[in-house]
N, C-alpha and C positions, 0 to 999 in steps of 0.2 A: 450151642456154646456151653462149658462147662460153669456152673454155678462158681467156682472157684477163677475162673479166669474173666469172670462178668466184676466179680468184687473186685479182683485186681485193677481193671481197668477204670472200673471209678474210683478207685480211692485215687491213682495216678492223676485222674481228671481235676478230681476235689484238690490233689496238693497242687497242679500245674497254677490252676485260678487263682487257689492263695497264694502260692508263690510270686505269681503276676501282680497282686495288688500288694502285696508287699516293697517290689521293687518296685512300683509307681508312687508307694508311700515314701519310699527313701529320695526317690529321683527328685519329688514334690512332698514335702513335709506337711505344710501348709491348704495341700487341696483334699478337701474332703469328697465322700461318698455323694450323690444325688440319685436320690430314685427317681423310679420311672415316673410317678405322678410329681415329681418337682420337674424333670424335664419337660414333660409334655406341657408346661406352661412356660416353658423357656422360647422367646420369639426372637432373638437377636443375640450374636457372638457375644455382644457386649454383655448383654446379662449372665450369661456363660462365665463368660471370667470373673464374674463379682460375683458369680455364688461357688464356684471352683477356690477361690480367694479368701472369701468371706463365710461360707457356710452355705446350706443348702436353703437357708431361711431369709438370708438378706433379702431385701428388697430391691429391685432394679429400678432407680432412681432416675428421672429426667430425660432428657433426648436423647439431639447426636444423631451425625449424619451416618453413622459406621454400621448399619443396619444392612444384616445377611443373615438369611435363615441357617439353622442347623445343617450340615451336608452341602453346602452351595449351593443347592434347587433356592430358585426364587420362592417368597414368601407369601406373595402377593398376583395375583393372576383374574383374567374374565369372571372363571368360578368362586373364586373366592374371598372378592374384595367385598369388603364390611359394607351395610346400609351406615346412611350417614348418622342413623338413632342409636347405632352400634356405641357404647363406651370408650371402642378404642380408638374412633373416629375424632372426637373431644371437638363435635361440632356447633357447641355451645345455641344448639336448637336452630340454626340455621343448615342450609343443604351443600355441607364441608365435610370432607375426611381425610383427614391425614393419620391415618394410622404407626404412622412409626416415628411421628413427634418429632418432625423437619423443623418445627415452627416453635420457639419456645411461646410462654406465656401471653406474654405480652406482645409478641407477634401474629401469634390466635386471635386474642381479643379486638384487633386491631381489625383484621379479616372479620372478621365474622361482623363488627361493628357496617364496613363497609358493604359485607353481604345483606344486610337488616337493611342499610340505607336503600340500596338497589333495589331488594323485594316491595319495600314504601314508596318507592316512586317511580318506577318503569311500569309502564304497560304496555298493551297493544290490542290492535282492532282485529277484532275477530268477525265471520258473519258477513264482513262488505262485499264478498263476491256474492252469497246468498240475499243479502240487500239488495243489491244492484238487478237481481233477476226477480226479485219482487217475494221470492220465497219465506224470507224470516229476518228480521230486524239487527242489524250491528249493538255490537257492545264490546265496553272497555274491559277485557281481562288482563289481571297483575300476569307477569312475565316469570317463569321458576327457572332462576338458575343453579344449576349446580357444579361444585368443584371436587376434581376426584384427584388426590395428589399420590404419585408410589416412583417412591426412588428405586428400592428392588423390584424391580418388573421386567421379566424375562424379553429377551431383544426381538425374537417370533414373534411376539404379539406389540410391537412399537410400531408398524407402519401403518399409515394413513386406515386401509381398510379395514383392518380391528380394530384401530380406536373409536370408530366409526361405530361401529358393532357393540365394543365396550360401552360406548360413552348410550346406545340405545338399550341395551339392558339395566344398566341405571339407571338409565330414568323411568326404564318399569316398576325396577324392584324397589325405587326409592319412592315411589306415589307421585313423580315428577310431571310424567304423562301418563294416569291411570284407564283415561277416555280415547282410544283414539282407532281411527278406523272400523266403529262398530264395537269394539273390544272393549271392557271395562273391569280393569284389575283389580276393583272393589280393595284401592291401597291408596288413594287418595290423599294427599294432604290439603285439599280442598274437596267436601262431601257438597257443598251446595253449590248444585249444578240445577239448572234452569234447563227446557226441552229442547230449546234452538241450544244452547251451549252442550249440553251431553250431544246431543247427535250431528253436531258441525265440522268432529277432529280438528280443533282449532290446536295448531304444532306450536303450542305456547313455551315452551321449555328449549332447554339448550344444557352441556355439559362444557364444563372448560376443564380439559384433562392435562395435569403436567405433570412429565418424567423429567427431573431435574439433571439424572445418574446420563440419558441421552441427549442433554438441553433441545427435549421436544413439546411442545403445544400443539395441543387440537381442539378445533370446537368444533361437537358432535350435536347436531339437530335433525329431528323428524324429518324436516323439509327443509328447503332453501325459501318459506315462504314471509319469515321475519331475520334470521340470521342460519347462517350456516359455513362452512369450512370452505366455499367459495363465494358466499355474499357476506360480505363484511369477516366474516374469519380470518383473513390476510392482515387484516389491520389489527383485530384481538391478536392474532399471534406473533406478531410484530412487537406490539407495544409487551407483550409477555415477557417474550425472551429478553428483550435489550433491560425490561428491571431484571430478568436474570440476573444477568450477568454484573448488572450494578451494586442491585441492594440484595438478592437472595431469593427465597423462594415465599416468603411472606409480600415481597416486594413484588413479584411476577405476579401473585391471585390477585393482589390489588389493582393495580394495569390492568388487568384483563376484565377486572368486574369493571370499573369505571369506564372500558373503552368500549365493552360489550353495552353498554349505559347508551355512551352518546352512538353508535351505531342504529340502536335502539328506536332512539329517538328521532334522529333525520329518514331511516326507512320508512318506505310504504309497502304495503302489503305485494308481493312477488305476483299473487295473481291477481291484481287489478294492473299491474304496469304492463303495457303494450310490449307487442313483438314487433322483432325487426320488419315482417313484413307490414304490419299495421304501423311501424314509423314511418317507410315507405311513401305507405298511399298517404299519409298522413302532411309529410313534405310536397310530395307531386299536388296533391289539390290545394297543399299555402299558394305552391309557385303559382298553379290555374288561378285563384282566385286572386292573386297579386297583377298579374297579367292582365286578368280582364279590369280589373279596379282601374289598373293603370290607362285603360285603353280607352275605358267609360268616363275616365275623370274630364271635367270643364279646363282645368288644365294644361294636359295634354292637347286637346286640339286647339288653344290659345297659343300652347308654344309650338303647335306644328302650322298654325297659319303664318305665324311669325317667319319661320324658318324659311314658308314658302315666299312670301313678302321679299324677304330679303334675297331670297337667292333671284328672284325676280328682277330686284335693285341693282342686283350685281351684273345680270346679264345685260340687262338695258346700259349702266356706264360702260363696259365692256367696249359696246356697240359702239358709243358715242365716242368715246375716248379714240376709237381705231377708226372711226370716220373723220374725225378730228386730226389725226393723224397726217390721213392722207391727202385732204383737203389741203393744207397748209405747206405741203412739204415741197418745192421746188420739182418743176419735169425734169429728167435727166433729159441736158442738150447733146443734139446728133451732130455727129462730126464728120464735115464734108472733106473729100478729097478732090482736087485742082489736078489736071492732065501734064500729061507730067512730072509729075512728082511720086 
């Protein structure tokens, strides 16, 4: 291409550009320039407008539920959701994240108040199936809950079996369950671990995950072995949604941490509780053992002599009554007939 037809065509380029942002300066008087390092800290439409508005320096101020990424791709996803030590989690040291400030202030504090209570007074028995076979000693370990909140969360990853997934990568990356199955994430938010506690995989954790934007709740645990998304989960996700839809989504973690609570506390461990066939044999030998009790008791053969006694009694008047009877009762007279007649 000719040197002279290369210049032409950029300067054409250079005027087309200014020209564009000209007419967008007249169209919008008022919105200024943003560079690319002021966008790429832009996480939400809303801040969009208030530095389009306001200047490229404003600050984006407070919550607000209006939270959508630049472009319409969700903001928030498996890969890329914050640890709860994350800044933008604002989990006031407890294992919460709300990243896009669903919750104002004083609805934070409120949560997270009642997370502290939780983590101070739930526990659970860890060990008792290893106790009961003589192997290594039971002990009381605190219970880690965690709450993972995202209103923009793409609709492919909402159902039962990625939250699942979700809510178990959590609780890796967040030192929730760092111990388990042999594996040791060395990300612990508890480092003092005892030999029977490090090598027991005691599924001490749980995830309570809610998508407000779906009105969905899951609780995601290791095992079904103290709570999980069919032991007791029905009732967390129950009492969740209905404060949904009442008080909001400050209102829904709190329901769920308190219900996750008394769940807690009336379970026993999944693998000490009997299978249906060991309830079974378990019934079948009450019955046996009711039977024979019944059969062996002083009792019983006092009220089956009785019984014999009297049916006895009953035969004998029986007897005497229809002997009685016939005794007493007039011969029928025979009736003669006279010749002739």
């Amino acid at each position: 291409m000719p040197p002279c037809l290369t210049l032409l065509l950029a300067a054409v380029g250079i005027t087309s550009v200014a020209a564009l942002d000209a007419l967008r300066a007249v169209a919008n008087p008022q919105s200024q320039h943003i560079s690319d390092h002021e966008l790429s800290r832009v996480r939400t439409v809303r801040c969009l407008k208030i530095k389009h508005a306001n200047g490229p320096q404003s600050p984006c101020q407070g919550g607000g539920r209006d939270v959508r990424s630049v472009g319409g791709a969700a903001s928030l996803s498996i890969g890329s959701y914050p640890s709860w030590r994350d800044r933008r989690c604002r989990s006031g040291g407890e294992f919460l994240c709300d990243p896009e400030g669903l919750m104002s202030e004083d609805e934070l504090s409120n949560v997270t108040e009642v997370l502290r209570s939780f983590r101070e007074q739930s526990s659970v028995p860890c060990g008792r199936l290893q106790s009961k076979l003589g192997l290594d000693e039971a002990w009381q370990s605190s219970f880690n809950l965690g709450v993972a909140i995202a209103e923009d969360w793409p609709a492919t990853e909402a159902d039962p079996k990625t939250l699942q997934k979700f809510g178990s990568v959590l609780m890796a990356r967040w030192g929730l369950m760092p111990v388990y199955n042999g594996v040791d994430a060395i990300n612990g938010v508890d480092d003092d671990y005892t030999r029977p506690e490090f090598t027991a995989s005691c599924p001490n954790a749980a995830m309570l995950i809610l998508l407000p934007r779906y009105r969905e709740a899951y609780v995601s645990a290791p095992s079904c072995e103290f709570i999980c998304d069919d032991r007791g989960g029905p009732e967390v996700v129950s009492a969740m949604l209905e404060a949904l839809d009442q008080g909001g989504v400050a209102a829904a973690i709190e329901a769920g941490v308190r219900e996750a609570a008394r769940v807690l506390a009336k379970s026993s461990p999944a693998s000490l509780e009997p299978t249906e066939a060991e309830l079974a044999r378990t019934r079948a030998a009450e019955h046996k053992a009711k039977d024979a009790a019944f059969w062996q008791s002083e009792r019983t053969w006092v009220l089956l002599q009785r019984c014999v006694i009297l049916l006895i009694v009953g035969l004998v008047a029986c007897g005497l009554a229809n002997f009685v009877t016939q005794s007493v009762a007039p011969a029928p007279q025979e009736k003669t007939l006279r010749r002739g007649e």
